[in-house]
C-alpha positions as CSV (number, residue, x, y, z in Angstrom):
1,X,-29.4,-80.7,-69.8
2,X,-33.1,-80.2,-67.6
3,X,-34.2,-83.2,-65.9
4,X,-36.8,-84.3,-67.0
5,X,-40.7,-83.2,-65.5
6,X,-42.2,-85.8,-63.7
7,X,-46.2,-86.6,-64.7
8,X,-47.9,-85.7,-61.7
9,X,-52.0,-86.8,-62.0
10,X,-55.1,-84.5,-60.9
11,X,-55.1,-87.1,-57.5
12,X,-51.7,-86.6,-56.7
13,X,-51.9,-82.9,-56.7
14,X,-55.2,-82.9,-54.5
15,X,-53.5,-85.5,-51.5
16,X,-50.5,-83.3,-52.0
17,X,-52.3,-80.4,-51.4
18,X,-54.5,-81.6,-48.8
19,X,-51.3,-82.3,-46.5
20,X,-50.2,-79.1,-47.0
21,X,-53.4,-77.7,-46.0
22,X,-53.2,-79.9,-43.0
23,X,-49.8,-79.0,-42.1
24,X,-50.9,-75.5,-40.5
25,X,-52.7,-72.2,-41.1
26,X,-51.1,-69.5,-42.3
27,X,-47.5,-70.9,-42.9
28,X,-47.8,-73.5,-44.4
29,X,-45.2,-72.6,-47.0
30,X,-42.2,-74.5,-45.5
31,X,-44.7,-77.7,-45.7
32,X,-45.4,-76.9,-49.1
33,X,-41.6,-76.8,-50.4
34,X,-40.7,-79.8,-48.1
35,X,-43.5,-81.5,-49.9
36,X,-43.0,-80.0,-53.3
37,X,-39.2,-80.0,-53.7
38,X,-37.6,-82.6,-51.3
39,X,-40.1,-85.1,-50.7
40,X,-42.0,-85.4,-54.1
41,X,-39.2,-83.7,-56.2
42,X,-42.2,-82.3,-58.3
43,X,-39.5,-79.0,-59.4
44,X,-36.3,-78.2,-58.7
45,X,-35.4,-75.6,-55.8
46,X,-34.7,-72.8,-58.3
47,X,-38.3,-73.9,-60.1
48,X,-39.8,-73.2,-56.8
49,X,-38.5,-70.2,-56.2
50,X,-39.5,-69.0,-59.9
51,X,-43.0,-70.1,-59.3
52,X,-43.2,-68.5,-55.3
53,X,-41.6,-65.5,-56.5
54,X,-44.2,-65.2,-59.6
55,X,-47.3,-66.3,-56.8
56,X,-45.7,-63.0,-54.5
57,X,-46.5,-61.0,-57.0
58,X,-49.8,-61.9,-58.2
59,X,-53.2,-61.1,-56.2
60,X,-54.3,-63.2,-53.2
61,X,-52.7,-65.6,-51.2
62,X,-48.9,-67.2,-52.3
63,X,-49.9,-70.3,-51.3
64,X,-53.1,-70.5,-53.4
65,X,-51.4,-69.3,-56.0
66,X,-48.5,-71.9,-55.6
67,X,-51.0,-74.6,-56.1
68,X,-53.0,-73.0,-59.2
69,X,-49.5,-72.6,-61.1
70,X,-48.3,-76.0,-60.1
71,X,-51.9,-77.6,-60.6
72,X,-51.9,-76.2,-63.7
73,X,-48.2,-77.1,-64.9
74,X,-48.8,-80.6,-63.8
75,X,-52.3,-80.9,-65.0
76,X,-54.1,-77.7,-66.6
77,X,-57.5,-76.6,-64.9
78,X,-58.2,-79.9,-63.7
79,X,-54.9,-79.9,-61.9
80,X,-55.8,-76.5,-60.4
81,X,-58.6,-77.1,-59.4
82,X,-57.6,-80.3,-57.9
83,X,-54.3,-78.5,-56.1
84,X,-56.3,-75.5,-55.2
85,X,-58.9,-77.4,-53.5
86,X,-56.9,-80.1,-51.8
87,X,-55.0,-76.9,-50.1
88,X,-58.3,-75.1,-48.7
89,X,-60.7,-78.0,-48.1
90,X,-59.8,-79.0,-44.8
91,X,-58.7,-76.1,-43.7
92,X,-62.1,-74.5,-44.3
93,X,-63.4,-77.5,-42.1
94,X,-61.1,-76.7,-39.6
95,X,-61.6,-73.2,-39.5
96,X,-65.2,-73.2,-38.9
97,X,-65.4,-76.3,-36.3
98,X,-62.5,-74.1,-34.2
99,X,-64.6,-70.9,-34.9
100,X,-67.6,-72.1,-33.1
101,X,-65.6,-73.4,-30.4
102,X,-63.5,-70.1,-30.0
103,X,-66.4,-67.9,-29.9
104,X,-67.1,-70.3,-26.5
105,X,-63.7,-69.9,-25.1
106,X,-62.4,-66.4,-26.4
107,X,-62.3,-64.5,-23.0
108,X,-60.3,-67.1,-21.2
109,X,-56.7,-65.6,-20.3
110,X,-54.8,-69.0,-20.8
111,X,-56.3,-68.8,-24.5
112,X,-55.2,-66.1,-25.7
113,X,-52.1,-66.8,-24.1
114,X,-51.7,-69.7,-26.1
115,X,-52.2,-67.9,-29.3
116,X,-49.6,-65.6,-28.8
117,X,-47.4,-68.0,-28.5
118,X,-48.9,-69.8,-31.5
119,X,-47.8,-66.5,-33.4
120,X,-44.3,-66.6,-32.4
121,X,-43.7,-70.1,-33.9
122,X,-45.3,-69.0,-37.2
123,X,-43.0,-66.0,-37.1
124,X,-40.1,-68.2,-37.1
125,X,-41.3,-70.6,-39.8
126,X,-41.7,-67.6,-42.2
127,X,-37.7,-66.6,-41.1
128,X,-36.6,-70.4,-41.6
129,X,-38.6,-70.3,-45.0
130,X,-36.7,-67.4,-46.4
131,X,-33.0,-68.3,-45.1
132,X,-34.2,-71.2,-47.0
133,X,-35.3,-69.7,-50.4
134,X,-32.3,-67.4,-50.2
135,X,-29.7,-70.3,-50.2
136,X,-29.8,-70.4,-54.2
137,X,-29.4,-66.7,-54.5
138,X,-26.2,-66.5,-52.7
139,X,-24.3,-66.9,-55.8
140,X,-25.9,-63.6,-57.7
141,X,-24.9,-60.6,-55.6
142,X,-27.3,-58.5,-57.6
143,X,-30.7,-60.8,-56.6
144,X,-29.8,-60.5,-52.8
145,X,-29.0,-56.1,-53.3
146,X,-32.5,-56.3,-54.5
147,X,-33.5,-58.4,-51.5
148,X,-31.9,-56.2,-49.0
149,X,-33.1,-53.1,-51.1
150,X,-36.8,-54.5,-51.0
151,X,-36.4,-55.4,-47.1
152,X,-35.0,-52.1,-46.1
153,X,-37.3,-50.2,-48.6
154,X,-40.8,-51.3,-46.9
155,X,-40.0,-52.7,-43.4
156,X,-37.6,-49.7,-42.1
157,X,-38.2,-46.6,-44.9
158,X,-42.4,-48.2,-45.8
159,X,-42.5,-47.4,-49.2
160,X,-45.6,-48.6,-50.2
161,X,-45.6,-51.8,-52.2
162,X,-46.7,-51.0,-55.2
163,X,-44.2,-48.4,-55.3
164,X,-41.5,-50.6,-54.5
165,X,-42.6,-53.2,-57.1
166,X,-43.1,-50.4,-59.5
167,X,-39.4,-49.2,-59.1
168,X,-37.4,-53.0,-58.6
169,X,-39.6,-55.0,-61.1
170,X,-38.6,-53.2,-64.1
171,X,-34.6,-52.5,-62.8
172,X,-34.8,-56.7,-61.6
173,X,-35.7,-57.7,-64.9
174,X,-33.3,-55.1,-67.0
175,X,-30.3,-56.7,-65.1
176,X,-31.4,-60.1,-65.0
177,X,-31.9,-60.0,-69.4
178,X,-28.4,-58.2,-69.1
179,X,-27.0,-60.8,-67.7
180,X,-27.9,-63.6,-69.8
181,X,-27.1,-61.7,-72.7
């Protein structure tokens, strides 16, 4: 038996959103399943990895794309609209006030030393994420050969990605409806 959904209003999904917006730039998805799955309990962790895995495939960014197919879930085109703009509205603030000041400051050593090093932590939040997300695969040998397949197949061999999604999609989904059946 599925637990049942929670009822999760237009407002909710906007202040939601908006933290996760406010959380960081550019990676904010551990925010957004700390938020979404532990905090909130909005889906399960194996909901969220349906819906991330569906928002890696579509066009633009996963995040954005989180919050249009959660929005919508929760609360149709209102709730999108109200996820989807919670998420970018003050980061576009941001963006633009640190913009103007950067263009000031750009040629200053200690500044671009300082965003290296802002670089390496969002490199480890993106690792952390996906040791994360793969905890619930564990059990399905097949789901992590096609992770280790994907992985190998464009970071060390770079097959295109189309290619690659062209080739696993169709072989993913033949396996997965084989097993259930």
């Amino acid at each position: 038996m599925t637990a049942p959904q929670p009822t999760v209003g237009a407002s909710a999904l906007f202040f939601g959103f908006l933290k996760i917006g406010l959380s960081g730039f550019g990676g904010v998805m551990p925010f957004a399943r700390r938020m979404i799955v532990d905090e909130r309990r909005w889906l399960s962790e194996l909901d969220f990895l349906d819906v991330l895995s569906l928002s890696q495939f579509l066009p633009g960014p996963n995040i954005v794309n989180v919050s249009i197919i959660i929005g919508r879930r929760f609360g149709g085109v209102i709730g999108s609209l109200a996820a989807c703009t919670g998420l970018m509205l003050m980061p576009l603030v941001i963006v633009l006030a640190l913009a103007t000041l950067y263009a000031q400051v750009a040629q200053i050593d200690a500044v671009r030393g300082a965003f290296t090093g802002v670089s390496a932590s969002a490199s480890g939040l993106i690792l952390a994420t996906a040791l994360k997300l793969a905890r619930p695969l564990r059990e399905n040998a097949w789901q992590i050969a096609v992770c280790v397949v994907a992985f190998v197949g464009i970071a060390l061999l770079r097959v295109p990605l189309l290619w690659l999604l062209a080739a696993l999609c169709p072989l993913s989904i033949a396996f997965a409806w084989w097993r259930r059946g």
